[in-house]
C-alpha positions as a Python dict, from the first residue, in 0.01 Angstrom:
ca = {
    (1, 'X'): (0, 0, 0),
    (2, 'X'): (-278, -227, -132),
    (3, 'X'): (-542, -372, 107),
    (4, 'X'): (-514, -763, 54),
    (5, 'X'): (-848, -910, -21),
    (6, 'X'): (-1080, -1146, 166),
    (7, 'X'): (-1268, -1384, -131),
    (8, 'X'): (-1495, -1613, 73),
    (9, 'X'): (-1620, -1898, -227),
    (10, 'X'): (-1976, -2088, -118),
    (11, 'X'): (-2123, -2303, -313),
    (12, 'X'): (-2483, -2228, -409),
    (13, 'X'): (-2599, -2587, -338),
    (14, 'X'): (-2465, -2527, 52),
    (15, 'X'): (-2594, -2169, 30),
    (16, 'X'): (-2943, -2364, -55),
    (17, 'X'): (-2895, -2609, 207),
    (18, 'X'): (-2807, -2411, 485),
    (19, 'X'): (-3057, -2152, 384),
    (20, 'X'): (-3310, -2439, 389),
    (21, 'X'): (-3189, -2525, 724),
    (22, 'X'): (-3216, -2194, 930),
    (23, 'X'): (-3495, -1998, 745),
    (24, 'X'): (-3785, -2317, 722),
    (25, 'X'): (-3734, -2426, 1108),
    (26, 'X'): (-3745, -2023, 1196),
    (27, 'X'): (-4045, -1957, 1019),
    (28, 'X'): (-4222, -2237, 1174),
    (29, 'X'): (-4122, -2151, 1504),
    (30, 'X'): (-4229, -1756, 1459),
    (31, 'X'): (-4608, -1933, 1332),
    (32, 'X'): (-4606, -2133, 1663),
    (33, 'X'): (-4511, -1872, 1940),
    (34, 'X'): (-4725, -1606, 1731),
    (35, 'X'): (-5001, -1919, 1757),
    (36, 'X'): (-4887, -1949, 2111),
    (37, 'X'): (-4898, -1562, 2179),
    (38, 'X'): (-5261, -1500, 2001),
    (39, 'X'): (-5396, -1840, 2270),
    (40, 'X'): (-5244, -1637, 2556),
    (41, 'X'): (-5388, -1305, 2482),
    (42, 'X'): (-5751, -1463, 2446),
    (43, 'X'): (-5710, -1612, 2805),
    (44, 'X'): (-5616, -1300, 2944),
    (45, 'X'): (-5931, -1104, 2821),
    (46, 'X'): (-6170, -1415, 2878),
    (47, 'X'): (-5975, -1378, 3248),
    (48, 'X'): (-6067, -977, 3270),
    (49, 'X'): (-6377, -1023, 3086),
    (50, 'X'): (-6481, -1273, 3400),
    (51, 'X'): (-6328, -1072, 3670),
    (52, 'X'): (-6571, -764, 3517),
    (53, 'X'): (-6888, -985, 3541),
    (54, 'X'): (-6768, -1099, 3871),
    (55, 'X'): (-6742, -727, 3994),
    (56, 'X'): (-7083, -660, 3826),
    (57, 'X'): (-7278, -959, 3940),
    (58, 'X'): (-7126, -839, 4322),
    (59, 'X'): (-7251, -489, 4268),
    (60, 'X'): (-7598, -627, 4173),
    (61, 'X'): (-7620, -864, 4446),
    (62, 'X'): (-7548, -588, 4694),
    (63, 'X'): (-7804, -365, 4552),
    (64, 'X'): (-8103, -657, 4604),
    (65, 'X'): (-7945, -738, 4930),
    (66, 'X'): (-7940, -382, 5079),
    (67, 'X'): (-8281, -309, 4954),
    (68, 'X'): (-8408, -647, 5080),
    (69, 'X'): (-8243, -531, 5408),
    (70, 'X'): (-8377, -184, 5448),
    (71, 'X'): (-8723, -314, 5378),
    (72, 'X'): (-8679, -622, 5642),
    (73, 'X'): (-8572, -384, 5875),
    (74, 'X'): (-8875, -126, 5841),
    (75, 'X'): (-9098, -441, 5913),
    (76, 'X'): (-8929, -500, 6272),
    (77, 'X'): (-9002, -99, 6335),
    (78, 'X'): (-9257, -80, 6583),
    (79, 'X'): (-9526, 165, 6430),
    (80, 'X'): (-9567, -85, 6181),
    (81, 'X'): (-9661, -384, 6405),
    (82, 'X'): (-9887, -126, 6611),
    (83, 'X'): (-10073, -17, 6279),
    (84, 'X'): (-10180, -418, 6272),
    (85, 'X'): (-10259, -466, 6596),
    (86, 'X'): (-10480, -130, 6591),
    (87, 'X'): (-10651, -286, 6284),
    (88, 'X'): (-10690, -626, 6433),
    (89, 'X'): (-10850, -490, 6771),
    (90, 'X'): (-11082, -329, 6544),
    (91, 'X'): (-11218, -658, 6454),
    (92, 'X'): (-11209, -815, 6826),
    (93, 'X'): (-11537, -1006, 6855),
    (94, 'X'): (-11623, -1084, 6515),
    (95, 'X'): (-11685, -1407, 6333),
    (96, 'X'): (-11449, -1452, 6020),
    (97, 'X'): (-11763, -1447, 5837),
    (98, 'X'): (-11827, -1115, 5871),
    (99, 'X'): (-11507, -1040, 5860),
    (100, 'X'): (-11471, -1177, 5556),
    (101, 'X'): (-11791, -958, 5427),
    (102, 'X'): (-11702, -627, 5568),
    (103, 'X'): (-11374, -701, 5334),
    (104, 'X'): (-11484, -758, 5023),
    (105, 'X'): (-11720, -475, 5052),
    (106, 'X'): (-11468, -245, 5105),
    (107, 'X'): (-11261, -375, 4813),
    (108, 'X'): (-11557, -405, 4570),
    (109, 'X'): (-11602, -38, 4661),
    (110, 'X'): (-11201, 54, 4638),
    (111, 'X'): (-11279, 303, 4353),
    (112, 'X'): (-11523, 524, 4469),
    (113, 'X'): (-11628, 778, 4669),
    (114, 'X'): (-11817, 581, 4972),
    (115, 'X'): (-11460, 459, 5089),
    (116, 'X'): (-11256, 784, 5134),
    (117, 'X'): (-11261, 854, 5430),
    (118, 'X'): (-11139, 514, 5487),
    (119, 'X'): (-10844, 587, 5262),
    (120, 'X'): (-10780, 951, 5416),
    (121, 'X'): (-10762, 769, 5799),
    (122, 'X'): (-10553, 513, 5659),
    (123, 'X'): (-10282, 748, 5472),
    (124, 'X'): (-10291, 988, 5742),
    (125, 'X'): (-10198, 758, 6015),
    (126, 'X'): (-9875, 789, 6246),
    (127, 'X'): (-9778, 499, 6064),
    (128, 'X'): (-9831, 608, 5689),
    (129, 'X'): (-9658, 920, 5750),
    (130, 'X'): (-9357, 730, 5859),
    (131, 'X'): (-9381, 518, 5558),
    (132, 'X'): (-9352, 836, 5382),
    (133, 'X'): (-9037, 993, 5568),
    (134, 'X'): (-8880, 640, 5499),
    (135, 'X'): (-8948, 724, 5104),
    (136, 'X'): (-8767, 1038, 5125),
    (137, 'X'): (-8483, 944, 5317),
    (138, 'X'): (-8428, 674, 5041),
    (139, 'X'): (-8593, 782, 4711),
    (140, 'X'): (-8525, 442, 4531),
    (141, 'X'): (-8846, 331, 4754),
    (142, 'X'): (-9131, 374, 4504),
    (143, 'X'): (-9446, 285, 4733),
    (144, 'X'): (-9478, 82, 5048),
    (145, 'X'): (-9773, -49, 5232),
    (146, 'X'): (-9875, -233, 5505),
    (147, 'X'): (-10108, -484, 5524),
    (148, 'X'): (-10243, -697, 5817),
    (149, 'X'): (-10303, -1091, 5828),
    (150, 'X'): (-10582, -1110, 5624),
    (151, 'X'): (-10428, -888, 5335),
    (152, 'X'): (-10605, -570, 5412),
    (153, 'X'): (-10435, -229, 5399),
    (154, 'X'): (-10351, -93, 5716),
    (155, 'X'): (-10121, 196, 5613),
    (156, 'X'): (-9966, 305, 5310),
    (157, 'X'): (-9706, 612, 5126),
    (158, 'X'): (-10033, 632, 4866),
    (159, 'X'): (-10376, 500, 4770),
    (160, 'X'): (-10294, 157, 4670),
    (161, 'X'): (-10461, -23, 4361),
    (162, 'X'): (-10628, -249, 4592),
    (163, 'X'): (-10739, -277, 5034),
    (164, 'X'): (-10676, -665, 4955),
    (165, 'X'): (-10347, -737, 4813),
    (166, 'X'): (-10424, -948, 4527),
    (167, 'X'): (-10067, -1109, 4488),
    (168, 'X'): (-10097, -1433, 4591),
    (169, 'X'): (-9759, -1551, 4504),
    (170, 'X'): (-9619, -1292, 4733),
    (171, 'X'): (-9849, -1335, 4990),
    (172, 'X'): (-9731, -1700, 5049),
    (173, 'X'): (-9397, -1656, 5036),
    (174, 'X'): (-9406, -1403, 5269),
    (175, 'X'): (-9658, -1584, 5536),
    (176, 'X'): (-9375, -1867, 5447),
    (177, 'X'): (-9635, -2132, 5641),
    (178, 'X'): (-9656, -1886, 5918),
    (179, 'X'): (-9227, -1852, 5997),
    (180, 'X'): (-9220, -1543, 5742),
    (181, 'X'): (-9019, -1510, 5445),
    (182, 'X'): (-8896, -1246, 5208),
    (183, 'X'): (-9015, -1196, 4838),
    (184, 'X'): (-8858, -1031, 4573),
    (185, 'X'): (-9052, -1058, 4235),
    (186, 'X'): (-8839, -1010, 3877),
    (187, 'X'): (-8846, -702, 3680),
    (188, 'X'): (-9182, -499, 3617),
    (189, 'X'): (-9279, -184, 3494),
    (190, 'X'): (-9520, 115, 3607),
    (191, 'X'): (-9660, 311, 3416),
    (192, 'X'): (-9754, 588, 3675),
    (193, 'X'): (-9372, 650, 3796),
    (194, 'X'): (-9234, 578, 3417),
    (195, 'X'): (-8951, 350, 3641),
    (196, 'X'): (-8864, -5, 3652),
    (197, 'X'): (-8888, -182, 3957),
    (198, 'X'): (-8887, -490, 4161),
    (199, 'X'): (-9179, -602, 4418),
    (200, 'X'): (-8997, -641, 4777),
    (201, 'X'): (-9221, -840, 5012),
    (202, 'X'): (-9109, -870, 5399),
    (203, 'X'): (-9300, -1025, 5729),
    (204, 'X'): (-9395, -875, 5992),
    (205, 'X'): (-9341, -1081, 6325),
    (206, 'X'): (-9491, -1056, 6665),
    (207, 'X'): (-9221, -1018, 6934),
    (208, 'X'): (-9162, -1277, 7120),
    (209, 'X'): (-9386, -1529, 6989),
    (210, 'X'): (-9282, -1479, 6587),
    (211, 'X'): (-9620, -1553, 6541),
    (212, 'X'): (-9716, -1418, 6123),
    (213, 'X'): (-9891, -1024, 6205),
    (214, 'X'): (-9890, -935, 5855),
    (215, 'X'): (-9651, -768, 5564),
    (216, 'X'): (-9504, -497, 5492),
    (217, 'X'): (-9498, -487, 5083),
    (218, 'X'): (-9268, -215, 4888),
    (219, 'X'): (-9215, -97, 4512),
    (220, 'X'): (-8834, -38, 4453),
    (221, 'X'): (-8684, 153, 4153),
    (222, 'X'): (-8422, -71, 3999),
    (223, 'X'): (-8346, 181, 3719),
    (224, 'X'): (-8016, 297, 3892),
    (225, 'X'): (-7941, -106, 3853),
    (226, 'X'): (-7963, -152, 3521),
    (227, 'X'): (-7797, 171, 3362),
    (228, 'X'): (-7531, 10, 3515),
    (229, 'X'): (-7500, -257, 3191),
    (230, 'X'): (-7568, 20, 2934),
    (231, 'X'): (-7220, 217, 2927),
    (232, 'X'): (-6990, 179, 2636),
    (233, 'X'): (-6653, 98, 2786),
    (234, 'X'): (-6475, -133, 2638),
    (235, 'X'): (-6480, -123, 2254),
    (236, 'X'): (-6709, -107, 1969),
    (237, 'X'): (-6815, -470, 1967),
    (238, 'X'): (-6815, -531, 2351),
    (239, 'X'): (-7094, -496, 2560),
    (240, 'X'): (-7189, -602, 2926),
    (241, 'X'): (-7578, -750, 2996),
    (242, 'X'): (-7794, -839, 3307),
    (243, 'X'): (-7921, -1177, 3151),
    (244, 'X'): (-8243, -1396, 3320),
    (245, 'X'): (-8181, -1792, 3336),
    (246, 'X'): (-8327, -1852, 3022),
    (247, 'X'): (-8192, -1584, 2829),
    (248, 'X'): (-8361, -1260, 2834),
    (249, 'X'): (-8181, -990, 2825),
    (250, 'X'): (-8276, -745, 3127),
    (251, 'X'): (-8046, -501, 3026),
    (252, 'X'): (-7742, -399, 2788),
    (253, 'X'): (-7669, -76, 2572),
    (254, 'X'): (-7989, -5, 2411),
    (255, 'X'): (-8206, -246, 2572),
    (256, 'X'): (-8430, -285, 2872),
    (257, 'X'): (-8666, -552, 3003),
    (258, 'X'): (-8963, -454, 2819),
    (259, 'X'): (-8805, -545, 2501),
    (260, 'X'): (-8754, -931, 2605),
    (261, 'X'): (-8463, -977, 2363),
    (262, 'X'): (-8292, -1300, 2377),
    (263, 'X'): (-7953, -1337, 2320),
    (264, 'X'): (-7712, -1539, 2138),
    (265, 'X'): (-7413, -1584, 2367),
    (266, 'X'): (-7642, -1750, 2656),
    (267, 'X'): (-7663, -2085, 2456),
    (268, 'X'): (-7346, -2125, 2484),
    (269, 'X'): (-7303, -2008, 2832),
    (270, 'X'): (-7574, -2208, 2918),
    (271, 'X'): (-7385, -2501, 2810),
    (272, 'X'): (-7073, -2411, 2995),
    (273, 'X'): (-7233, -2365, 3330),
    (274, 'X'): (-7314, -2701, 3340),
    (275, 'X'): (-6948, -2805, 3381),
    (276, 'X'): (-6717, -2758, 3689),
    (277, 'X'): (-6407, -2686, 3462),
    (278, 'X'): (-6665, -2436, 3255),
    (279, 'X'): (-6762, -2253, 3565),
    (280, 'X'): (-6424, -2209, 3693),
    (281, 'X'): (-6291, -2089, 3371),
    (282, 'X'): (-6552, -1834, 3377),
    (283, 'X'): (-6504, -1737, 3001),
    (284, 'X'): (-6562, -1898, 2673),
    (285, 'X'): (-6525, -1853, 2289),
    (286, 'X'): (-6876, -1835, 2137),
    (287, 'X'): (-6905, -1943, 1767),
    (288, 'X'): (-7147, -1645, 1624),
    (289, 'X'): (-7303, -1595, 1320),
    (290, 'X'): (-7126, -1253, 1327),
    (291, 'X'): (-6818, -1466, 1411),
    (292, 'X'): (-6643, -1572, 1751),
    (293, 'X'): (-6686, -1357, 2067),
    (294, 'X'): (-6520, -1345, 2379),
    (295, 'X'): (-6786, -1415, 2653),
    (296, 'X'): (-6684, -1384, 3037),
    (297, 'X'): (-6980, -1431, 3298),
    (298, 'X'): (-7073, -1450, 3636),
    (299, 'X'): (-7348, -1542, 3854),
    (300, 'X'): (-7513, -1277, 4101),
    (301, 'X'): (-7570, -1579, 4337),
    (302, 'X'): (-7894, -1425, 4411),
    (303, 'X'): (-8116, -1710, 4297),
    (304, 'X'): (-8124, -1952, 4627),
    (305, 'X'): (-8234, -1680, 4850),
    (306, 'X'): (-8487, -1522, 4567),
    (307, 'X'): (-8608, -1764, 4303),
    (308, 'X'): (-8759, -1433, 4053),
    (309, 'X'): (-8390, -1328, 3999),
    (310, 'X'): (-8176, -1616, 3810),
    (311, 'X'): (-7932, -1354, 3706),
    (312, 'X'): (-7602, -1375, 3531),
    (313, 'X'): (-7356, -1178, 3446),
    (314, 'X'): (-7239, -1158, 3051),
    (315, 'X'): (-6938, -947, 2913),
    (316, 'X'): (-6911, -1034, 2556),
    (317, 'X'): (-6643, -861, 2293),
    (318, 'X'): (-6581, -985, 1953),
    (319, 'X'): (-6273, -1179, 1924),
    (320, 'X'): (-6107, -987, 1636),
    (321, 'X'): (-6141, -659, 1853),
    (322, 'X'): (-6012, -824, 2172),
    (323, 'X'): (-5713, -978, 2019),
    (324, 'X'): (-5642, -690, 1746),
    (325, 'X'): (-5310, -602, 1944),
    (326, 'X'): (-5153, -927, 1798),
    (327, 'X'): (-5349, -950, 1485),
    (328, 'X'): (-5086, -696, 1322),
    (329, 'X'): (-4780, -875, 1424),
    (330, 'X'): (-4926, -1221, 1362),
    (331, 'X'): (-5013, -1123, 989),
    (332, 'X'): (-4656, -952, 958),
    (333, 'X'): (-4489, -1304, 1096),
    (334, 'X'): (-4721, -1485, 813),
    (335, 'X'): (-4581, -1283, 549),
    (336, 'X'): (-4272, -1318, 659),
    (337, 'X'): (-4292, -1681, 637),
    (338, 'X'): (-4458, -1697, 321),
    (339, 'X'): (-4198, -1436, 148),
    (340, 'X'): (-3895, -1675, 282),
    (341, 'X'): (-4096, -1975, 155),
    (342, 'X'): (-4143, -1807, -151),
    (343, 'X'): (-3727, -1713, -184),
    (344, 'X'): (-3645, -2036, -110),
    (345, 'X'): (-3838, -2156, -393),
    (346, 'X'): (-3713, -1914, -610),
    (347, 'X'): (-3386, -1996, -507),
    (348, 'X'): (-3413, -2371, -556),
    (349, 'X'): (-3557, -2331, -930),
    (350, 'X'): (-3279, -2113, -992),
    (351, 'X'): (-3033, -2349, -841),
    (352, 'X'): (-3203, -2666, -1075),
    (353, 'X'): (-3166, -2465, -1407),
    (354, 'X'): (-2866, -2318, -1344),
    (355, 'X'): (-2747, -2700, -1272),
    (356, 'X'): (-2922, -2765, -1571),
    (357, 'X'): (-2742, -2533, -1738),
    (358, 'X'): (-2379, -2594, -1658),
    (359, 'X'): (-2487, -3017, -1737),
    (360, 'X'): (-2578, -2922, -2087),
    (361, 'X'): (-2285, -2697, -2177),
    (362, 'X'): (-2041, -2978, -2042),
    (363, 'X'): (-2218, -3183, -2279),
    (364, 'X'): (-2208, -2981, -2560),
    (365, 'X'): (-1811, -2918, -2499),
    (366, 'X'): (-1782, -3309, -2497),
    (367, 'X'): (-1973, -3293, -2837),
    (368, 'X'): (-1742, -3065, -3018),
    (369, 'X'): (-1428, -3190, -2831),
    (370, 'X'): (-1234, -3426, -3224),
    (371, 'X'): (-1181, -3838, -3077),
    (372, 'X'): (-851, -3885, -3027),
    (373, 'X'): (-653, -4149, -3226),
    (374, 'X'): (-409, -4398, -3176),
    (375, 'X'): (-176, -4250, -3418),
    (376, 'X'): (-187, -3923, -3280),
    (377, 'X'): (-160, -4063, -2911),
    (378, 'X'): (162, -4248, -2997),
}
């Protein structure tokens, strides 16, 4: 028995049309939530790239903050205050004159024989050798030494450069007017460890009176810090950097303070910090001559309490790697639009000339079609 047949006759004009109808507005919605999709993605990994510098900057304000703690806390110990006082009855009785004298004979004649005996008494004392223990119970502690009112060295882990501390920046901040202050200095080098290292400065206060004794001043070893920001873990492009408030980079993969690089992203940054809505975004697209890059920072906080370390926190990926999980399928939805584009044109030409067509071949059969007569019509 035959199957009857189903013969469904469109038009081509309302194929057109209704093709016209559902393909354009489809296409132009798949560019929009692709758009849409490729906005969202970049605020998620401007959002992680912030909560990573966030994280960091945290990490690196605990490490300045426990160091500045351990060495505030050897300054209360009480060896340390009786190493001063042993130093300053030493000097009962004596005009500041000659005090003054006996000083800057001893320091003129730091570097050579006549004063080491001073040195040996002064690194052998009960006091020193606790300075020492204190080193190897935390081995981040470079040197420390103590010094009394006047600046002189009253005990010490080694022979320092100097009996008068010459750091006069440090030596105020510390005295802070005579209420006592801490001091942390930026980034240095020595030579003589090979280690990089920040200058920790701490008062030492009489009890009961806080009346200004003296200091207790310590080399720390930040290297431990900064190989923190020189790991490659998030893509080729990416990299995370300990950047100073004016752009230096203090450290990133394949650079360290010495090198005093500047870099590109903090002009931008810079600019974005000034804003409230900047700050709390906490990311921001930076137009590079390499092209745009992801940029998520933070600030260690660490500048009111310790003006040497204006710190920030950059994470910085280029955009193409950061958003190359939609980069596929927003290229695919592109062609997609431009092929339907493209059949629709197709479709319309073909459509006209076919039109065309059929118009000229009605006129042609009108052409050869004889005029009909009256005769022949009656």
């Amino acid at each position: 028995m035959p199957f009857d047949t189903l013969e469904i006759r469109i038009s081509l004009q309302k194929l057109l049309i209704g093709l016209i109808l559902v393909i354009v507005p489809l296409s132009f919605v798949g560019l929009y939530l692709t758009s849409q999709a490729d906005t969202s993605l970049q605020q998620t990994v401007g959002a992680h790239f912030k909560s990573i510098a966030q994280a960091e900057g945290m990490a690196t304000s605990q490490f300045i903050n426990d160091r500045v703690l351990d060495i505030a806390t050897l300054s209360r110990n009480p060896a340390v205050a009786d190493a001063i006082t042993a130093a300053q009855r030493s000097r009962k009785g004596l005009d500041d004159s000659v005090i003054t004298a006996r000083v800057e004979k001893i320091e003129s004649s730091w570097e050579t024989p006549q004063v080491d005996p001073l040195v040996k008494g002064i690194l052998s004392s009960p006091t020193s050798q606790l300075l020492r223990r204190h080193r190897e119970a935390e081995p981040r502690i470079l040197k420390v030494l103590v010094a009394d009112e006047t600046g002189a060295t009253v005990a010490a882990t080694d022979k320092p450069l100097h009996y008068v501390q010459p750091n006069e920046v440090l030596w105020n901040a510390v005295y802070g007017e005579g209420r006592g202050g801490i001091y942390v200095s930026e980034i240095r080098y020595d030579d003589q460890t090979k280690a990089n290292y920040v200058e920790i400065g701490a008062p030492v206060l009489e009890d009961g009176t806080r009346r200004f004794m003296g200091a207790v001043n310590t080399l720390v070893n930040v290297s431990s810090l900064l190989s923190r920001f020189q790991r490659e873990e998030i893509g080729e492009t990416a990299r995370i950097m300990l950047v100073r408030d004016d752009g230096t980079v203090m450290s990133a993969l394949n650079v360290d303070p010495s090198l005093r690089l500047k870099t590109d992203e903090y002009a931008t940054v810079h600019d974005v910090l000034g804003t409230p809505q900047g700050r709390q975004a906490g990311y921001v697209v930076a137009n590079m001559r390499g092209g745009n890059r992801i940029v998520g920072f933070a600030d260690t906080g660490l500048k009111r309490a310790y003006p040497n370390l204006g710190w920030l926190i950059l994470v910085s990926q280029d955009e193409r790697e950061a958003l190359a999980p939609l980069l596929g399928l927003s290229r695919f939805a592109l062609l997609m639009v431009v092929l339907a584009l493209l059949m629709l044109t197709l479709l319309t030409v073909y459509f006209f000339l076919h039109r065309r067509q059929r118009l000229e071949d009605i006129e042609v059969q009108a052409a050869e079609q004889p005029p009909t007569t009256g005769a022949a019509a009656a």
